[in-house]
MARPA-411071 format. One record per residue: residue in one letter; x, y, z of N, C-alpha, C, O in turn. Coordinates in pm, whole numbers, padded with zeros to 5 digits, always signed. Layout:
BEGIN
aXYZXYZXYZXYZ
...
***
This chain:
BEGIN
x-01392+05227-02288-01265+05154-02306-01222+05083-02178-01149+04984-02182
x-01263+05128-02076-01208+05127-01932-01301+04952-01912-01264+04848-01856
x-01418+04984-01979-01497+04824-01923-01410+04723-02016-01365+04617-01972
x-01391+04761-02139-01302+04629-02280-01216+04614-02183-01237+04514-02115
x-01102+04697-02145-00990+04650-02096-01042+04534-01977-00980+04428-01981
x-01132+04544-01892-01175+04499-01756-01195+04370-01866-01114+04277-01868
x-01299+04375-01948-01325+04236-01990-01232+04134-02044-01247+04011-02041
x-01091+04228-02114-01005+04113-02171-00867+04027-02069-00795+03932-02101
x-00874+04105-01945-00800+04096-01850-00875+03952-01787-00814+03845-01780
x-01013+03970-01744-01109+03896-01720-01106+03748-01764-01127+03648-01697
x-01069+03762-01915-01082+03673-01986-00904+03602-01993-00886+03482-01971
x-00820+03671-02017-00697+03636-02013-00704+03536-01883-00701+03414-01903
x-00712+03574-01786-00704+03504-01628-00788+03378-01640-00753+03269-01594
x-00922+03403-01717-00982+03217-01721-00907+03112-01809-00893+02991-01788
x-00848+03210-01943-00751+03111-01974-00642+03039-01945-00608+02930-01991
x-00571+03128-01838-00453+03063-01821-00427+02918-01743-00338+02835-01756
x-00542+02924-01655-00542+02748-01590-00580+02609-01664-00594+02494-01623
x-00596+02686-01825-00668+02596-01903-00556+02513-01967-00588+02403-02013
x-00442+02548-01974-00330+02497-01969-00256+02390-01928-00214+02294-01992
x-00240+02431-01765-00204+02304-01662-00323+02242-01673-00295+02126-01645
x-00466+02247-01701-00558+02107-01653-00569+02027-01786-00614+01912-01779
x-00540+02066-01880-00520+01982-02005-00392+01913-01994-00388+01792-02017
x-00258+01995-01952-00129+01943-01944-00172+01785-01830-00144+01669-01861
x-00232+01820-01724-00242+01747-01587-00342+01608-01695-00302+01491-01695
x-00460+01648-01771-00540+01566-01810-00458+01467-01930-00497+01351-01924
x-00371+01487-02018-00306+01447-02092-00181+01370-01986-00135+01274-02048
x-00133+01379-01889-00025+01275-01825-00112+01196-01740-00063+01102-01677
x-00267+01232-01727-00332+01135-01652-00361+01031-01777-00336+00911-01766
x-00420+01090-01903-00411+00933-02031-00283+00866-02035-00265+00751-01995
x-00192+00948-02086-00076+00877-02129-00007+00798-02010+00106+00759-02037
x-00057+00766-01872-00015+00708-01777-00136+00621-01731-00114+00554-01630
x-00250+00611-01782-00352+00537-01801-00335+00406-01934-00363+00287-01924
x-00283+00478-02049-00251+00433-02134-00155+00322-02117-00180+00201-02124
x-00025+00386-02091+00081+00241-02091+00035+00195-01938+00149+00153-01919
x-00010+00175-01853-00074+00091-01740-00155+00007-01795-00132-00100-01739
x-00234-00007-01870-00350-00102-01934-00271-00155-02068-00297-00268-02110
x-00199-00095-02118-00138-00172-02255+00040-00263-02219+00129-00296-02298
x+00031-00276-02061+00142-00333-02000+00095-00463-01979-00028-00464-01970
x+00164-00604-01966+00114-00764-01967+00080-00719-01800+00143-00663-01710
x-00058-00779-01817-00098-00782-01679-00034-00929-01569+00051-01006-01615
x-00087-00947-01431+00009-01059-01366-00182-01113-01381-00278-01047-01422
x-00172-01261-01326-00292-01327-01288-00258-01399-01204-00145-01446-01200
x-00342-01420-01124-00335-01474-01002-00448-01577-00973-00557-01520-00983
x-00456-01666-00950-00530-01778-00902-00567-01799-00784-00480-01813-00699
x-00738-01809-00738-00757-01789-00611-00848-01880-00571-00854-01977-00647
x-00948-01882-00443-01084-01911-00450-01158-01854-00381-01078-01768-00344
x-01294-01816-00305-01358-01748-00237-01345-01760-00116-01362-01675-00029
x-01293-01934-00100-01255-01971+00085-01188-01932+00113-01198-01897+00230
x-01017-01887+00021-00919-01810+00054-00935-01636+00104-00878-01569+00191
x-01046-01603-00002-01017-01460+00008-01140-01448+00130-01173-01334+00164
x-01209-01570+00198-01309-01535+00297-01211-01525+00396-01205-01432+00476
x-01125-01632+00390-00985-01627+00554-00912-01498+00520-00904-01420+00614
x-00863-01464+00420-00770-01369+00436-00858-01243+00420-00810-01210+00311
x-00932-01166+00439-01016-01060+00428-01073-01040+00274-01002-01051+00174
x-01194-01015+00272-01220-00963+00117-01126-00780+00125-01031-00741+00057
x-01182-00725+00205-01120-00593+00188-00952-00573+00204-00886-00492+00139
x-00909-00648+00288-00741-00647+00321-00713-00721+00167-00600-00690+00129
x-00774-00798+00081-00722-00896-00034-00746-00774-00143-00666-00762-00235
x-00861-00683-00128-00849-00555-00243-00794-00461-00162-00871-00372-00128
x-00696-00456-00127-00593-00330-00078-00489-00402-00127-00424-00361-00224
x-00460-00522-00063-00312-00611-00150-00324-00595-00269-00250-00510-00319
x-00409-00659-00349-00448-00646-00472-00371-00493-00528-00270-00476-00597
x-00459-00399-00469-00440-00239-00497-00252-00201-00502-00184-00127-00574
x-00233-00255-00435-00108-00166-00386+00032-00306-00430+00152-00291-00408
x-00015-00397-00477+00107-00431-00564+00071-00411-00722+00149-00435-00815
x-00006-00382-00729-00069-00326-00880-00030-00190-00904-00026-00157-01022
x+00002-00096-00808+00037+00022-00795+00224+00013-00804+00296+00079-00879
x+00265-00089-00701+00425-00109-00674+00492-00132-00845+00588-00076-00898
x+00390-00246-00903+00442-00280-01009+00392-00240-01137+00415-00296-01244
x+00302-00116-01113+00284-00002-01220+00193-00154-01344+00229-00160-01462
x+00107-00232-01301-00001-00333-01407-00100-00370-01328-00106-00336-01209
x-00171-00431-01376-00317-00491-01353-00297-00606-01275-00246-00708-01321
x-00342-00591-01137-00345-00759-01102-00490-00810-01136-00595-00755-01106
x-00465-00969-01232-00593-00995-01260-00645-01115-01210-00597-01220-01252
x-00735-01118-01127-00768-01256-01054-00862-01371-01096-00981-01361-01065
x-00824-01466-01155-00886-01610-01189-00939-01637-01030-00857-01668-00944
x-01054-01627-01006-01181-01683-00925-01225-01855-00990-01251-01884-01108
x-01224-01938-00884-01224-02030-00918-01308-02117-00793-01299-02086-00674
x-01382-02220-00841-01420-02261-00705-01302-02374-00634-01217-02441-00692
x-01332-02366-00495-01234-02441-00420-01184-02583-00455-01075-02640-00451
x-01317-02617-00492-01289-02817-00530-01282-02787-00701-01353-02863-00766
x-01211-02692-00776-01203-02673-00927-01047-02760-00938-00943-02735-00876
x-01076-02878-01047-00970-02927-01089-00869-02869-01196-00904-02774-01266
x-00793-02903-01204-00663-02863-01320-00708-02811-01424-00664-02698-01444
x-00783-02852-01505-00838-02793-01648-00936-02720-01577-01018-02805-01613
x-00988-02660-01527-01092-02532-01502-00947-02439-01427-00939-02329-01481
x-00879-02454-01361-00777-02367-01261-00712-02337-01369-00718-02214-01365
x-00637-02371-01489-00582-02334-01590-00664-02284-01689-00606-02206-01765
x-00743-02297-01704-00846-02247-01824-00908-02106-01780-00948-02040-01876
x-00924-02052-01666-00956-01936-01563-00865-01832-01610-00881-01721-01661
x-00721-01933-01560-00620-01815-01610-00564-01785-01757-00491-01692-01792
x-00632-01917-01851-00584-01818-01958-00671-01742-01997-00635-01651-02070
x-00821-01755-01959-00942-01675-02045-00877-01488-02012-00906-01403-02095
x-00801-01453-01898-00811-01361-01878-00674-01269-01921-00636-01156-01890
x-00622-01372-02008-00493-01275-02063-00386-01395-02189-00305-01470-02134
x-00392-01399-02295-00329-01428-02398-00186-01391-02378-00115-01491-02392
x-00128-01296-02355+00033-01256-02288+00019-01221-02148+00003-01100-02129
x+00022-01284-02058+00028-01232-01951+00210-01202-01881+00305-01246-01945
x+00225-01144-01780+00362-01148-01759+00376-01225-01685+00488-01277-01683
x+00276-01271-01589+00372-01406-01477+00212-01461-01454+00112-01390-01463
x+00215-01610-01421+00069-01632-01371+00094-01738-01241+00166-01838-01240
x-00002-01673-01115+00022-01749-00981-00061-01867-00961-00182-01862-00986
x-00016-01950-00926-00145-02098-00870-00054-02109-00725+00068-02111-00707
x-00164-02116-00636-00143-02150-00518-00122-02249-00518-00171-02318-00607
x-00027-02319-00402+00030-02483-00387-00104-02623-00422-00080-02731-00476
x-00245-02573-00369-00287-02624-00429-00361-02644-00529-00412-02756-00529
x-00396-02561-00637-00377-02560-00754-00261-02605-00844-00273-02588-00965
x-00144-02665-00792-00037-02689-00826-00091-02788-00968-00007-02756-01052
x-00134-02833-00998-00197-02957-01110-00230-02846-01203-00191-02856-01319
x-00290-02755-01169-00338-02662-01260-00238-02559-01354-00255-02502-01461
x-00110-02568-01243-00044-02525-01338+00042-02572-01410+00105-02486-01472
x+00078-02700-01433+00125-02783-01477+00062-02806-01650+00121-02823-01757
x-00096-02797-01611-00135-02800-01733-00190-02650-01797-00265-02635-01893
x-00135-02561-01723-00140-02402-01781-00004-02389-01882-00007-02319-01983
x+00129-02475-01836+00255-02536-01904+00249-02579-02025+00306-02529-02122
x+00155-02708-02023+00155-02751-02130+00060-02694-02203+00061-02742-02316
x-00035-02600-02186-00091-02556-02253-00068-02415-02358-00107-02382-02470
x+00011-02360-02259+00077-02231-02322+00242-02261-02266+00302-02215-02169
x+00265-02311-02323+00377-02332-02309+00524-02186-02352+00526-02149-02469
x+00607-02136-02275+00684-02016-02245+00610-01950-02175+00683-01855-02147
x+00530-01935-02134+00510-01837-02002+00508-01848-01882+00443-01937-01828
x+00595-01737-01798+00593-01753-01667+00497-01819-01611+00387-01767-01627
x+00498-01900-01562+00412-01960-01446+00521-02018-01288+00641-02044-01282
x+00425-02020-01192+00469-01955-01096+00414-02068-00934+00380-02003-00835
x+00411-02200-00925+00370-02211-00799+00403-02126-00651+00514-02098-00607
x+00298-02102-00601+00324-02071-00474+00299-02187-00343+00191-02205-00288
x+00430-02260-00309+00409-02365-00250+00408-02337-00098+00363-02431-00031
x+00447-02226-00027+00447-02218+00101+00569-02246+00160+00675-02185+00146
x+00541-02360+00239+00629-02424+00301+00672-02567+00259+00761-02625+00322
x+00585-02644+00114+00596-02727+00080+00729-02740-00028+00732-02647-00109
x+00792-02798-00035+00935-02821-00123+00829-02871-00215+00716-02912-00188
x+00900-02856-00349+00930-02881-00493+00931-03055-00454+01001-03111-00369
x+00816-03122-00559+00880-03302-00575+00997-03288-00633+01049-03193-00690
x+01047-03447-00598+01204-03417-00681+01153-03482-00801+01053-03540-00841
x+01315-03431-00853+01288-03446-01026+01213-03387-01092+01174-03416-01205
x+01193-03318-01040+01127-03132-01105+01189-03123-01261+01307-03141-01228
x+01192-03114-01342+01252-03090-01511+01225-02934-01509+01148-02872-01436
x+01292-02895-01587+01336-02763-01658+01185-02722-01737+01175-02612-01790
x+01080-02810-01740+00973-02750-01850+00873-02797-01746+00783-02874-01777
x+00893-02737-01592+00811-02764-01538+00756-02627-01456+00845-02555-01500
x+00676-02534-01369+00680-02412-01385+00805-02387-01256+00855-02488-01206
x+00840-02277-01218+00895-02211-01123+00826-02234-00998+00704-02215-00998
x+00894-02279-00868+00850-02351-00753+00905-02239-00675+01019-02194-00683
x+00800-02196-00589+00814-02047-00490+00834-02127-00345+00747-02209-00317
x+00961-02105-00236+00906-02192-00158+00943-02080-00020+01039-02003-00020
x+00851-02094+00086+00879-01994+00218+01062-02040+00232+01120-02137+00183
x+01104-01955+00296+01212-01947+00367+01224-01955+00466+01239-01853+00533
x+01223-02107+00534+01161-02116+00678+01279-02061+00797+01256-02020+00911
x+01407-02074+00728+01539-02076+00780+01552-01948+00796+01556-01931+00917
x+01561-01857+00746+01568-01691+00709+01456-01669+00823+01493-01591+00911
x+01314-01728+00840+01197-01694+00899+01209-01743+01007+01132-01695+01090
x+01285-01834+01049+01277-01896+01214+01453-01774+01198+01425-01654+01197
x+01541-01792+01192+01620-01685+01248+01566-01544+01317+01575-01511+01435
x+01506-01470+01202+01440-01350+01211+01363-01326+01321+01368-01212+01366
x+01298-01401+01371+01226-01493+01475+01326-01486+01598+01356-01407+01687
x+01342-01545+01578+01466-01542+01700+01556-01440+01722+01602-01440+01837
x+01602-01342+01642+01635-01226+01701+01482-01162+01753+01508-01111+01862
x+01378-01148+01733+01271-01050+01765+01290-01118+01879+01339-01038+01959
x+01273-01253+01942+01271-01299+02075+01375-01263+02175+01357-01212+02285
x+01505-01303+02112+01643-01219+02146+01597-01101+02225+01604-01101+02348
x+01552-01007+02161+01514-00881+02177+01436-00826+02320+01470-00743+02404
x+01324-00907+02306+01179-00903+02382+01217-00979+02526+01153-00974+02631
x+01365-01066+02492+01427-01133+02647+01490-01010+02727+01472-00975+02844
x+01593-00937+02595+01678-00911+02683+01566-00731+02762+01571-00669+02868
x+01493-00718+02650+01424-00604+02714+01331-00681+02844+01359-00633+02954
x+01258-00758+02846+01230-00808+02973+01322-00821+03059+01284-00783+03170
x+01466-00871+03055+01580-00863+03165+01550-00751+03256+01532-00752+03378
x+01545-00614+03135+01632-00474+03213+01554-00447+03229+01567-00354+03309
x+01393-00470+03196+01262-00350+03300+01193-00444+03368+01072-00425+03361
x+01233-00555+03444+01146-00601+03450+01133-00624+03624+01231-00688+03662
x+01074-00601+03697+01113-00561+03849+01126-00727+03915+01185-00728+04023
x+01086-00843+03872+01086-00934+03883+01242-01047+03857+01262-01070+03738
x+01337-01107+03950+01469-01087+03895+01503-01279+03958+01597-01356+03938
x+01376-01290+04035+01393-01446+04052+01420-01548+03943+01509-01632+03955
x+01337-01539+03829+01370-01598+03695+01423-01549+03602+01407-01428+03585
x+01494-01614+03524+01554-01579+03408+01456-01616+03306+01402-01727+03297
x+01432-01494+03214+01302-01466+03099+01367-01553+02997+01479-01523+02956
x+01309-01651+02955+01322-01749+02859+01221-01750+02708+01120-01679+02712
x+01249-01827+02581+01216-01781+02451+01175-01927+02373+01252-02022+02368
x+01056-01926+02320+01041-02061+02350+00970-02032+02167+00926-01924+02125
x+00980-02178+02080+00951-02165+01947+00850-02294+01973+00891-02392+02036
x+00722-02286+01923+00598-02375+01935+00580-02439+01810+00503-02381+01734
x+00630-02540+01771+00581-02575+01653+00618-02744+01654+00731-02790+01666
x+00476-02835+01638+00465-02922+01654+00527-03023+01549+00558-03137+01583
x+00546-02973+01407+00578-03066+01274+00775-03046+01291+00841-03096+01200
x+00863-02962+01425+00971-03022+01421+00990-03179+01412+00889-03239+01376
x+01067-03232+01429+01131-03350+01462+01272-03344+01460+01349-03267+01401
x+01302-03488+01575+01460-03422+01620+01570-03425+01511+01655-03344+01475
x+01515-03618+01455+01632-03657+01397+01586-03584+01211+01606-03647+01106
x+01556-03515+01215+01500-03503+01080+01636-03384+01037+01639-03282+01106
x+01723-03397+00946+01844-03301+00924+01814-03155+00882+01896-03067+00909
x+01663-03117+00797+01589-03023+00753+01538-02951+00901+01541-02828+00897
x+01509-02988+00981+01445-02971+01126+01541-02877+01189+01531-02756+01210
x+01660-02983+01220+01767-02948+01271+01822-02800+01235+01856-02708+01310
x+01821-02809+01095+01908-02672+01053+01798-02586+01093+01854-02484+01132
x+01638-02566+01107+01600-02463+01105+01577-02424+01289+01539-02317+01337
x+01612-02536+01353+01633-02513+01509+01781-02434+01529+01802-02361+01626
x+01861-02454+01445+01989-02423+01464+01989-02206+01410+02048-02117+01471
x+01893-02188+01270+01839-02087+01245+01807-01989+01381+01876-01899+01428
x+01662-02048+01429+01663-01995+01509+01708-01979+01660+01653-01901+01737
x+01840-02083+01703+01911-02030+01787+02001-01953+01791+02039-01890+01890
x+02062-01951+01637+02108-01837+01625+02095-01677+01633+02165-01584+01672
x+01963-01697+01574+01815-01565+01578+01880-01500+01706+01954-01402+01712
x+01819-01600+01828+01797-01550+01943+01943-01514+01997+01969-01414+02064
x+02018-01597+01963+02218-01537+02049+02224-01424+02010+02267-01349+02098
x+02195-01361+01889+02249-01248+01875+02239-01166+01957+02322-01074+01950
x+02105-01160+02101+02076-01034+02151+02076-01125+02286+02069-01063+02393
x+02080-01225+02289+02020-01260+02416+02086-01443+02460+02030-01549+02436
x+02194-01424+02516+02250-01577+02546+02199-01674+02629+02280-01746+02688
x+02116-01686+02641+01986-01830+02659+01973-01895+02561+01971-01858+02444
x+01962-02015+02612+01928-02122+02510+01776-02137+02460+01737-02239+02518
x+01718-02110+02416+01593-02114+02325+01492-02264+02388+01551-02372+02394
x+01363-02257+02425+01312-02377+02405+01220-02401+02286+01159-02318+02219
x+01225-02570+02272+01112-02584+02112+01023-02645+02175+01068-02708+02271
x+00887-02654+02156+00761-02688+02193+00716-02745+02328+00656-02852+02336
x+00751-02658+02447+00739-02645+02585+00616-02664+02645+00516-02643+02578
x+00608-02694+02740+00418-02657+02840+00437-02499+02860+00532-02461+02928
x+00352-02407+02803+00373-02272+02847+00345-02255+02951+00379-02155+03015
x+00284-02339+02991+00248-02306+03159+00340-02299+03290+00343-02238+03397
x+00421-02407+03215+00577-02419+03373+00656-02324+03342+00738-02317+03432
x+00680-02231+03249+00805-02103+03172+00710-01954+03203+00596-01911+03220
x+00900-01907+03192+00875-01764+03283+00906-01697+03093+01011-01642+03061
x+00794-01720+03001+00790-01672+02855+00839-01541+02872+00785-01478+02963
x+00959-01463+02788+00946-01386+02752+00870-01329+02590+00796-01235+02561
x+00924-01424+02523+00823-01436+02405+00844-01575+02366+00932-01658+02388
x+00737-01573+02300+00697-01725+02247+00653-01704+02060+00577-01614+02024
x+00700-01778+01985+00708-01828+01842+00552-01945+01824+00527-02055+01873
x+00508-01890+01770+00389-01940+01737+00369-02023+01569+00300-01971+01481
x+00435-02139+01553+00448-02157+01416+00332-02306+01367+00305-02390+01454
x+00299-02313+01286+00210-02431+01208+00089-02427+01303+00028-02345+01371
x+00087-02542+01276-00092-02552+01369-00116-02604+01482-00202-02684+01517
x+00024-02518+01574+00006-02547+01721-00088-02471+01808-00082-02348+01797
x-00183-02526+01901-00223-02455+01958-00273-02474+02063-00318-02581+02103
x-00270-02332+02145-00303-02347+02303-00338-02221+02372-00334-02113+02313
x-00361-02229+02455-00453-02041+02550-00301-01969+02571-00228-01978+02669
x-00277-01893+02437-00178-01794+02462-00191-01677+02576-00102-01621+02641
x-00317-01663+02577-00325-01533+02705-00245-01608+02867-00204-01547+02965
x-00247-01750+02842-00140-01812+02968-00021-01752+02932+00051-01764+03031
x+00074-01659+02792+00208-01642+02853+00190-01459+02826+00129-01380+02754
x+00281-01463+02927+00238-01268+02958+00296-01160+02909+00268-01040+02914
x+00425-01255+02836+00439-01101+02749+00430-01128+02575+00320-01120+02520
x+00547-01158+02500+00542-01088+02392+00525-01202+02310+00594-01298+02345
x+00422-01226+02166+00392-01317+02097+00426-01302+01928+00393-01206+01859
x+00489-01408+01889+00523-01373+01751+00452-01506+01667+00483-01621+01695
x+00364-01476+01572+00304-01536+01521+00352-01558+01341+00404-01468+01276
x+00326-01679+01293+00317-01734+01191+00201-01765+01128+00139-01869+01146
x+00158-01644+01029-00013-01720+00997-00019-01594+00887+00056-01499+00860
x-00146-01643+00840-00201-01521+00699-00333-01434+00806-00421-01367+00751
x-00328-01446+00921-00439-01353+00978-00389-01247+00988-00275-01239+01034
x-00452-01145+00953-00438-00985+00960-00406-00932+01135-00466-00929+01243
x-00305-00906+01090-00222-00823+01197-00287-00749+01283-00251-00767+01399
x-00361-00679+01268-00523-00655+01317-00560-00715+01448-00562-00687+01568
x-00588-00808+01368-00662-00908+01455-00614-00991+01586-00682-01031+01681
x-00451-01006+01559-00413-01050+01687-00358-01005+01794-00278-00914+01774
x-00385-01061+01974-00348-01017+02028-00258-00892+02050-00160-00858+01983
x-00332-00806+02202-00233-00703+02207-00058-00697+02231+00027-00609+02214
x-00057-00830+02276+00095-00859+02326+00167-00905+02182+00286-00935+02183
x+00096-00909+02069+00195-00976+01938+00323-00846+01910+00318-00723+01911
x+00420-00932+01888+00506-00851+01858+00551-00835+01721+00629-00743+01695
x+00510-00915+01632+00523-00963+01507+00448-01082+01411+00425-01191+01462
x+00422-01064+01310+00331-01128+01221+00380-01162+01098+00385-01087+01001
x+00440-01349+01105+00528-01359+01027+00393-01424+00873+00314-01518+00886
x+00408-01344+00758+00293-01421+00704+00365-01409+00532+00412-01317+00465
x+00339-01568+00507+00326-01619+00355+00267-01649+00246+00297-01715+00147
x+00146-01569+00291+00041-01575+00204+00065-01570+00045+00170-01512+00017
x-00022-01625-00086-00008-01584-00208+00051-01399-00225+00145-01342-00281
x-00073-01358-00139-00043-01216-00186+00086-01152-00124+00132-01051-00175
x+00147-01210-00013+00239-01168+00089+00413-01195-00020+00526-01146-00007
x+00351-01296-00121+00479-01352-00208+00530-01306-00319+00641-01321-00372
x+00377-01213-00366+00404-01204-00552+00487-01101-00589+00533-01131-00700
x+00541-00967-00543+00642-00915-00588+00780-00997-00550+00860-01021-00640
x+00802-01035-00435+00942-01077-00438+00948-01212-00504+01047-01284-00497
x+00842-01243-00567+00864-01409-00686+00926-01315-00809+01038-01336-00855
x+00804-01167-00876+00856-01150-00988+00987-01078-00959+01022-01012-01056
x+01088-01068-00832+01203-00999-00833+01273-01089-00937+01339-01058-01036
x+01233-01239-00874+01277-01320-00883+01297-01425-00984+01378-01518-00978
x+01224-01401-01066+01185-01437-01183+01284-01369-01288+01312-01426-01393
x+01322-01277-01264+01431-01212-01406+01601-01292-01344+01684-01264-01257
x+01583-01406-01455+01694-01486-01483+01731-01633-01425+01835-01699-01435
x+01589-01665-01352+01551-01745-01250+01536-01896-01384+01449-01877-01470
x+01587-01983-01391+01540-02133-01483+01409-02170-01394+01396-02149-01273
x+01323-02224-01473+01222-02271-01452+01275-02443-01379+01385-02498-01386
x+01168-02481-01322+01214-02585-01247+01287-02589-01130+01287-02702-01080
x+01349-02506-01070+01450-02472-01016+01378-02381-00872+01305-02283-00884
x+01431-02459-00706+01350-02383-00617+01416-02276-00570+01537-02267-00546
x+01306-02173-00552+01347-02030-00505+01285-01999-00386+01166-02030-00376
x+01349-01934-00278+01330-01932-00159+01319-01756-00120+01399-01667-00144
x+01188-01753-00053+01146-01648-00053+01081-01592+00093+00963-01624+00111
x+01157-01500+00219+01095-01511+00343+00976-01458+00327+00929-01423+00219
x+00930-01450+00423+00756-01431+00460+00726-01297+00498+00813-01275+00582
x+00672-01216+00490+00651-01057+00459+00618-01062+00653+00550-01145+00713
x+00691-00948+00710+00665-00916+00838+00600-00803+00869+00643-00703+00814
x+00509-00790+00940+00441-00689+00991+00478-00668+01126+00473-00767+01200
x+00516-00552+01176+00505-00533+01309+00428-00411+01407+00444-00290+01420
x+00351-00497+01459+00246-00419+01481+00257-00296+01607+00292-00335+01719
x+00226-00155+01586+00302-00041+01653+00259-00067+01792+00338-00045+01884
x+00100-00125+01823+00078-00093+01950+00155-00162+02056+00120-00125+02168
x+00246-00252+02055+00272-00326+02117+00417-00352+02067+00465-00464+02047
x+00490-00212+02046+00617-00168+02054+00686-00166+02165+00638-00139+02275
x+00836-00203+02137+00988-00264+02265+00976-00054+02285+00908+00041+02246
x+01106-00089+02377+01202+00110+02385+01220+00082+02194+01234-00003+02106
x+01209+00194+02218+01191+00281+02092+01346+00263+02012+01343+00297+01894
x+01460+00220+02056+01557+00149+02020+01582+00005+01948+01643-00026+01845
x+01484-00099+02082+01502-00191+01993+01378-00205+01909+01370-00307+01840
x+01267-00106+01904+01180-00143+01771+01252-00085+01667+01184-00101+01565
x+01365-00021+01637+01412+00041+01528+01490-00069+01445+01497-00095+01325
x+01559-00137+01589+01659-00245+01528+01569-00348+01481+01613-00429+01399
x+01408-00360+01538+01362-00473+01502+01306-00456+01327+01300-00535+01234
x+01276-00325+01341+01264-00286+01182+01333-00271+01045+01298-00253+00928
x+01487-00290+01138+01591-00299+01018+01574-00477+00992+01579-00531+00881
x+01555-00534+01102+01570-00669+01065+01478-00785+00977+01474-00907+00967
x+01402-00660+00918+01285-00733+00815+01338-00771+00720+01288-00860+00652
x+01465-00708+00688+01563-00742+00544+01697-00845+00603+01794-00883+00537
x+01676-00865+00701+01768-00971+00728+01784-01104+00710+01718-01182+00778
x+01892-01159+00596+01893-01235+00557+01934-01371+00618+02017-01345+00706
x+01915-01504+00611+01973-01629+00687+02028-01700+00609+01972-01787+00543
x+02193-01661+00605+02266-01789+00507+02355-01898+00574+02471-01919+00540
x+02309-01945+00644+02393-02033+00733+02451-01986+00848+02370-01983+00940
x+02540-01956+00872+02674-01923+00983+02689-01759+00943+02772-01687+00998
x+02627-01728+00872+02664-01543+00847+02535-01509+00812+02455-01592+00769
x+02503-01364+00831+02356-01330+00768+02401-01207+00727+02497-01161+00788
x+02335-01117+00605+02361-01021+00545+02221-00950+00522+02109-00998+00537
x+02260-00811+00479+02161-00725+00434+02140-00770+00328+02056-00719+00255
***
């Protein structure tokens, strides 16, 4: 009797975990289930894109807004020189209801006739930095555009920052550490220009009362940080401390002195488009800043990287900025 008892005890104990791994295996379907029977997003790409922006950094993005937004991101592969009817025809082969579908600014033709082709569904340019043509109509798709104003402010407090911390450690007291924004497509009299010079002088007052320079010789300036925007370029290792860049290159990759990595990439855009999208009219431009990275090794006092981290949500509405 003494061995039965041993054996049913034996046996009781293998059953009981059989329980939780069926319970655990049944919320792994039913959460498999509505994930695949949810409208997936599609996205429009090409191989030159995903060669500049990493193949592996583009399947981690991929991964992890597919995860944020609990669906499938599904990617229309397309070749680079593919016109309008192949860039639209890509994205419908891969979903009959989809919930939102992306064409990069230039694919823009393509989605125009993804419009008229399926006409009510989200569709979605991602234009960058390029404005909406005018006379955009209401049955034309949703125009995503950077927030250059919000993005040169933001900018300018990180510089703010990186001045006034150069002020107080810096054993050197002959010059005053100056903040300089590089970007060649300003112009003076241009009124669009203006406001986003005015952006980021504001940026920078908040922390630091110097007047800001725009596209300087880095060579004659005592840089405390320098703004790196469009397709200016020159031997940054000439300025010696802190660099804030504008670009889709992986954070990674640049310099040890970067202090920030302002980037607008497709993938850098697509959750805060579909924030944006619930109640948004089609036709109509929506302004969206540029996803910031800031990279740890080449962290301020441990103060102002905290403040610099609250300021990723900082908004630019003119003369006031808000959370």
């Amino acid at each position: 009797m003494g061995r039965k008892k041993i054996a049913i005890t034996i046996k009781n104990i293998k059953k009981k975990p059989v329980i939780p791994v069926f319970a655990g295996m049944a919320l792994i379907f039913f959460l498999g289930l509505a994930f695949f029977s949810r409208k997936p997003v599609i996205v429009v790409t090409d191989r030159a894109f995903t060669a500049l922006y990493g193949e592996k950094r583009t399947r981690l993005k991929r991964l992890g807004i597919s995860i944020r937004v609990f669906r499938r991101i599904k990617v229309a592969l397309v070749a680079e020189e593919a016109g309008p009817d192949v860039a639209a025809q890509a994205a419908m082969g891969l979903s009959r209801r989809p919930l939102a579908v992306f064409f990069p600014y230039r694919y823009r033709e393509g989605a125009l006739r993804y419009v008229k082709e399926r006409p009510g569904f989200p569709v979605i340019i991602l234009g960058g930095r390029n404005l909406p043509p005018d006379g955009t109509d209401t049955s034309s798709p949703v125009w995503l555009t950077t927030d250059t104003e919000t993005d040169l402010y933001r900018a300018g407090i990180f510089a703010g920052l990186a001045a006034r911390y150069m002020e107080q450690n810096s054993e050197e007291t002959r010059h005053k550490p100056e903040v300089a924004l590089f970007w060649d497509g300003l112009e003076e009299k241009n009124p669009r220009d203006e406001a986003k010079k005015t952006a980021f002088e504001k940026g920078v007052g908040e922390y630091w009362p110097g007047i800001p320079l725009f596209s300087p010789n880095p060579e004659e300036q005592h840089l405390a940080c320098a703004v790196l925007m469009g397709d200016y370029r020159f031997n940054w290792e000439k300025i010696p401390r802190s660099l804030i860049f504008f670009t889709w290159m992986d954070s990674a990759l640049t310099p040890g002195k970067t202090l920030a990595v302002f980037d607008d990439s497709p993938w850098a855009q697509i959750i805060p488009a579909l924030k944006l999208l619930r109640g948004k009219p089609a036709g109509t431009e929506n302004l969206v800043p540029s996803e910031i990275t800031v990279p740890r090794r080449n962290k301020l006092h441990k103060n102002e990287y905290l403040a610099i981290k609250r300021l990723k949500t900082l908004k630019y509405q003119g003369k006031t900025a808000d959370n």
